[in-house]
N, C-alpha and C positions, 0 to 999 in steps of 0.2 A: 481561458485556460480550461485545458477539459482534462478531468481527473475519472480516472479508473477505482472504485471500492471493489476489493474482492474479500469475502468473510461469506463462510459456510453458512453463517445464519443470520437470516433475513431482520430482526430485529437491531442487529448491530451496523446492517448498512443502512438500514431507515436512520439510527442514532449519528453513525458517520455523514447521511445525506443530510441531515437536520443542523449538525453544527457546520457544515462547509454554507448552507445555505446562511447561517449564524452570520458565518465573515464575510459575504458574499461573493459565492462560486456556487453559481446555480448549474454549471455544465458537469453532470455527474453521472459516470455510466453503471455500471452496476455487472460482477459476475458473482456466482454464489461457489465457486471452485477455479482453483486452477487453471484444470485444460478450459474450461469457460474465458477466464483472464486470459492465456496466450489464445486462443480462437478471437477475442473482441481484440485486442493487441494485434494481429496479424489483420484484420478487418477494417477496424477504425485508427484513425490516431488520437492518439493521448497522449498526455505532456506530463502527467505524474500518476505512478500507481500506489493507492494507498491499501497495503494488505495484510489481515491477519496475517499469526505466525501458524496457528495451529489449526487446522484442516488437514480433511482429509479427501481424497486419497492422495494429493498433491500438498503438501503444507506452504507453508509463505517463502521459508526456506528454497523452499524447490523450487518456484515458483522463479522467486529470486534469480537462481541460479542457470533458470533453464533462458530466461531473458538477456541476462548478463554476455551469455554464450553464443547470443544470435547475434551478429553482426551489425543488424538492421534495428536494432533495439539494445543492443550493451551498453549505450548511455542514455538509457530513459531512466528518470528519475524513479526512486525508490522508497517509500516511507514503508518498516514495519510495524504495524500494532500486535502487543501482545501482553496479555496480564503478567507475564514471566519477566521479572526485573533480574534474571541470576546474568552475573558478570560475562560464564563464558558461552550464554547465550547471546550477547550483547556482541563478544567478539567475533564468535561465529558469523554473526549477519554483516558485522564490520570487515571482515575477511571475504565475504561473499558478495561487495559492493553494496552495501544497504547504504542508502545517503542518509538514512534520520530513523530516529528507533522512536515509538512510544507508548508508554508503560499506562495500560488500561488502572482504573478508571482517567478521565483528561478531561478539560477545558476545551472550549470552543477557541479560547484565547491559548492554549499548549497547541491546540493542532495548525492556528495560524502564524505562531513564534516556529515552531517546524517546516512547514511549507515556507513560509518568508526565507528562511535558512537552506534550504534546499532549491529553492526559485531565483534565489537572489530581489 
């Protein structure tokens, strides 16, 4: 399974790469933005994107939405991270097809009970 991390900042996909390799998923691609996620997304395949919510100039939302939209990717799987636990942020990304939310700080064991739940 090869998973996409997209987070504007660099220390937080090294922490995402470090606990995927925790549960073992060592195929881990890496974008630091948005248009970077849909350019590796149109390029490579991937089987789950795991992305911040807040970035910029494209946020996770968007990000979300612009994939959702694409024909060729509307059902790629979807995990958001984001420190924002507020409800109608929650419902927002549940309206935008998010398959699984998770609320920073996490567990190597919360990212693998998510991904199990989203993977089957």
């Amino acid at each position: 399974m090869k998973i996409l991390v997209v987070d504007d900042y660099p220390t937080m996909r090294r922490i995402l790469r470090n606990l995927l390799s925790q549960i073992g998923i060592s195929d881990v691609e890496e974008a630091g933005s948005g248009a970077e996620a849909l350019a590796k997304i149109q390029s490579t395949t991937v089987d789950l994107v795991i992305s911040d919510w807040n970035m910029e100039p494209v946020t996770g939302l968007e990000l979300l939405k612009k994939i959702r939209a694409n024909g060729a990717t509307a059902n790629l799987p979807f995990i958001m991270v984001t420190a924002e636990s507020k409800t109608e942020n929650v419902i927002e990304a549940k309206k935008a097809g998010v398959n699984n939310y998770i609320v920073k700080p996490f567990t190597a064991d919360t990212l693998k009970s998510k991904i199990a739940a989203v993977m089957g």
